[in-house]
C-alpha positions in Angstrom: -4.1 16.9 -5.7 -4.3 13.4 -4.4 -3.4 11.9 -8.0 0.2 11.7 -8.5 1.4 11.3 -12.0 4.7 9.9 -12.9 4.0 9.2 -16.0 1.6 9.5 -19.2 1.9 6.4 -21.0 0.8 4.2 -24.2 -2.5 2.2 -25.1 -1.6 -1.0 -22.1 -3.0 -0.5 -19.0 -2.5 2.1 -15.9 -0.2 1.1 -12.7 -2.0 2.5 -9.8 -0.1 2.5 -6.4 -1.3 3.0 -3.3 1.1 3.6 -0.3 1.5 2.5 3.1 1.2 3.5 6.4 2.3 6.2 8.3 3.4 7.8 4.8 2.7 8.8 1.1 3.3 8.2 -2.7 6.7 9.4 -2.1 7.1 6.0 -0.8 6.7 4.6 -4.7 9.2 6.9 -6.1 11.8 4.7 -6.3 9.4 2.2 -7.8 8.1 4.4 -10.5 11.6 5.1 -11.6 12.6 1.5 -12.0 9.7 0.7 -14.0 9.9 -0.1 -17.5 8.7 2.6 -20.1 5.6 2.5 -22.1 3.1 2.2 -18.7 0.9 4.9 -17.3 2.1 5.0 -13.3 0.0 7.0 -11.3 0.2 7.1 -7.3 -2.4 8.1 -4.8 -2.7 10.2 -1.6 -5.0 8.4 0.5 -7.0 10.1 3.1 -5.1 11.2 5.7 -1.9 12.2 4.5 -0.2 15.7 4.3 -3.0 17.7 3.0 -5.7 15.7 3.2 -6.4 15.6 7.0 -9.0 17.8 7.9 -12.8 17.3 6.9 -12.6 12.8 6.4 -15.4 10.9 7.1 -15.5 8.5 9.7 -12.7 6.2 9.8 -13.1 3.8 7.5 -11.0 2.0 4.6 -14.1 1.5 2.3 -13.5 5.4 2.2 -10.3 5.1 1.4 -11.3 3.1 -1.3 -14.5 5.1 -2.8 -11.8 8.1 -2.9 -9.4 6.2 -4.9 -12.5 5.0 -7.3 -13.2 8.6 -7.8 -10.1 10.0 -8.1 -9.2 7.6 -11.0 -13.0 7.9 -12.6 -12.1 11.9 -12.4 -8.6 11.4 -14.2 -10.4 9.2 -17.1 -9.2 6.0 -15.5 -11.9 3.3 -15.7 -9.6 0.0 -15.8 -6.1 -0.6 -14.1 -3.5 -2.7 -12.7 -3.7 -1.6 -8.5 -0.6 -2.6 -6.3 -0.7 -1.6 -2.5 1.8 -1.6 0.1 0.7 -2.5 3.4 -2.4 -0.4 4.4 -2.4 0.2 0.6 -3.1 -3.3 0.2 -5.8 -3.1 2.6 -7.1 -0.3 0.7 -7.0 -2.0 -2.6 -8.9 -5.2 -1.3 -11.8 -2.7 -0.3 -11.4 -1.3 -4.0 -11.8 -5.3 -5.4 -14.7 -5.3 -3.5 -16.5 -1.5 -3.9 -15.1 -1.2 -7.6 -14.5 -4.6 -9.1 -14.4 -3.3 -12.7 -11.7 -0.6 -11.7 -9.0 -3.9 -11.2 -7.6 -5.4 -13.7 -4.8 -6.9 -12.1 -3.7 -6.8 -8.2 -0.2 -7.0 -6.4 -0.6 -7.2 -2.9 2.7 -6.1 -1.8 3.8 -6.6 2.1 0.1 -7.0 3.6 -2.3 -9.2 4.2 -5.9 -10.1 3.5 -7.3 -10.8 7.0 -8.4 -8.4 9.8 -6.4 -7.8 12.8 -6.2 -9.5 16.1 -7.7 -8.1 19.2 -3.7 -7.5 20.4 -3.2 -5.5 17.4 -6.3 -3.6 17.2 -6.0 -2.3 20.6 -2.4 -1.1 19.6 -3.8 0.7 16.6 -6.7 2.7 18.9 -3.7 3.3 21.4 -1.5 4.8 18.6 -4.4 6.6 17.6 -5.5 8.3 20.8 -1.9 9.2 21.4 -0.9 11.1 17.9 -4.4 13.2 19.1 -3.5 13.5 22.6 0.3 14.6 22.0 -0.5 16.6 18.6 2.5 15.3 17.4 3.8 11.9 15.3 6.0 10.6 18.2 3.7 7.5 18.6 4.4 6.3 14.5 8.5 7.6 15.0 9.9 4.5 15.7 8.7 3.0 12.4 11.1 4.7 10.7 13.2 2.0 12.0 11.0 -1.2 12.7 9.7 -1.2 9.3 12.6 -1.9 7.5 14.9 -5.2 7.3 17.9 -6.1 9.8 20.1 -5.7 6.2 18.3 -1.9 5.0 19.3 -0.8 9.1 22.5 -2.1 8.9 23.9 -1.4 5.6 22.0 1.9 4.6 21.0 3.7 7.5 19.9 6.8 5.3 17.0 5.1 4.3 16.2 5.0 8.0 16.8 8.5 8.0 14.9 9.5 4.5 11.6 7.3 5.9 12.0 9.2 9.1 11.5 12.4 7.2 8.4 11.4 5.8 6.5 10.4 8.7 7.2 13.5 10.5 5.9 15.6 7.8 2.3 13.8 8.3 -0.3 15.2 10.7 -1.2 13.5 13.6 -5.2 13.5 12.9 -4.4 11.9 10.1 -2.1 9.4 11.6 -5.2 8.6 14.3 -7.5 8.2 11.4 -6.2 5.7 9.1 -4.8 3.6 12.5 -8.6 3.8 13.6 -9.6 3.0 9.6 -7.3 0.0 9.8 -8.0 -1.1 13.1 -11.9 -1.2 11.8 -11.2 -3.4 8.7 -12.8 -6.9 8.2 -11.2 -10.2 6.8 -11.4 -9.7 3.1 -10.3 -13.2 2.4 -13.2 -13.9 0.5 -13.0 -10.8 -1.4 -9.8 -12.0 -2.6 -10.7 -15.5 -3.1 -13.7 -14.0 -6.0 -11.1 -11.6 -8.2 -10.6 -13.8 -11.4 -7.7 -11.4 -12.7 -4.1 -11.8 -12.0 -2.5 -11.4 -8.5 1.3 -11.2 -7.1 1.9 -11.1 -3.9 5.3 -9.4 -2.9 7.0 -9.9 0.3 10.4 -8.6 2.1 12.1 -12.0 3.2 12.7 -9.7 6.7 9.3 -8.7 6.8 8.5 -8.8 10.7 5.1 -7.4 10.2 3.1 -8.9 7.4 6.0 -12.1 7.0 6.4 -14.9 4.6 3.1 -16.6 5.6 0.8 -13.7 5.4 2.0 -13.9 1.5 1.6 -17.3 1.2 -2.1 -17.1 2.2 -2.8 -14.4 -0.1 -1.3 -16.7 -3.0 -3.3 -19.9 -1.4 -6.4 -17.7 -1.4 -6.6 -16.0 -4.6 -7.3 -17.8 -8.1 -4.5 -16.8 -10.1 -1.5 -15.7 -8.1 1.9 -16.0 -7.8 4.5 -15.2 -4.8 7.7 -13.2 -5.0 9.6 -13.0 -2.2 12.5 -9.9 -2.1 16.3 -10.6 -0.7 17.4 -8.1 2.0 13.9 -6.1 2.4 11.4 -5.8 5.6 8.2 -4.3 5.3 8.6 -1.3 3.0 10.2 -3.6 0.4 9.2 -1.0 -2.2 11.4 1.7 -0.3 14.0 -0.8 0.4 14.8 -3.0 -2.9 12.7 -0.7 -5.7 14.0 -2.4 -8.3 13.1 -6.0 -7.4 9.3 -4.5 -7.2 9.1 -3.2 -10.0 10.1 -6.1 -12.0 7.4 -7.8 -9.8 5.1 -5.0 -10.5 5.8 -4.9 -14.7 5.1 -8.8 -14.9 2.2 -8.7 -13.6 0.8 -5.6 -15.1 1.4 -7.3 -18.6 -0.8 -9.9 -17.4 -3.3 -8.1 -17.0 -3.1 -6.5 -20.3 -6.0 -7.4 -22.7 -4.5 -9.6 -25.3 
């Protein structure tokens, strides 16, 4: 099953949290547990991950997102709050865009609304074409390290070690597709710019990859946004400082909520 369930919850509206790359919901665990009772939390597989590697379309987040509609239509979910990590993030901009009724509420959480540059695209193909040449996850291995803050390496190493275990338990044509999928994705700027409904974004303070400013354009883009910005995280701030996220996460949810 790609739907996760952490927990049921009351009348308010679902969290929905989609993960980033190269792993899965485990990534949110932390998250979920921090979060305060009363919400539904769900978390998705996206295409690509343990399990769901063989058989995906061609490489494309506005698949990504259609599954995610889909899965939540086929769990009775027709309206929720959608935070997403990284290429979650990516995929939840394509879910704003595909599915506009499905978001009620957005945190955009260590990404970034615009498309990648033609450095960083090439990167993503050569990733790609090595995780399929090799048959192995050795190209995505050192992200175990370079995704998380100077003060997560140097303090707790185990997380290191615990992120490291994830991503070699993914599969390397999945790995290639969602680089592919991600390398493929347009500037969804504007996309962002036309949601009307509550938006935070959340960003590590040592956040190398998508840093401060990639934030602070999502905020300067969107209607109604705020920016929260976590001490002592990098990229996988969600991994890294889970409570600080989900306080960021709860606050907005409850903004969303229908009065």
């Amino acid at each position: 099953m790609s739907l996760h369930t952490y927990r049921e919850g009351d009348d308010t509206l679902p969290l929905v949290l989609l993960h980033g790359f190269p792993l899965d919901h485990r990534m949110w665990d932390g998250v979920a547990a921090a979060l305060p009772p009363g919400r539904a939390v769900h978390a998705i597989d996206l295409p690509g991950t343990p399990g769901r590697a063989r058989d995906l379309p061609e490489p494309a987040l506005e698949a990504s997102a259609d599954d995610v509609a889909s899965t939540l239509r086929a769990a009775g979910i027709e309206r929720a709050v959608v935070a997403g990590l990284s290429m979650g993030g990516y995929v939840a901009l394509a879910l704003v865009e595909r599915h506009p009724d499905l978001v009620a509420g957005l945190a955009l959480v260590d990404t970034k609304s615009t498309a990648d540059a033609p450095d960083a695209r090439a990167n993503r193909l050569r990733i790609a074409a090595e995780a399929e040449a090799t048959g192995s996850v050795d190209p995505v291995r050192p992200m175990a390290t370079s995704l998380l803050g100077e003060t997560t390496r140097a303090a707790r190493p185990e997380v290191a070690d615990e992120v490291a275990a994830w991503i070699d338990q993914q599969e390397p044509t999945g790995i290639a597709w969602s680089q592919r999928a991600m390398a493929a994705r347009p500037d969804r700027s504007e996309v962002l710019r036309g949601f009307a409904g509550p938006v935070v974004a959340v960003v590590g303070d040592e956040d190398t990859v998508t840093p401060l400013e990639a934030a602070e354009h999502l905020v300067a883009t969107a209607a109604d946004a705020r920016l929260v910005v976590i001490p002592g995280a990098g990229h996988l701030s969600a991994v890294e400082q889970p409570a600080a996220v989900a306080a960021a996460l709860a606050e907005l949810a409850q903004a969303a909520d229908p009065a």
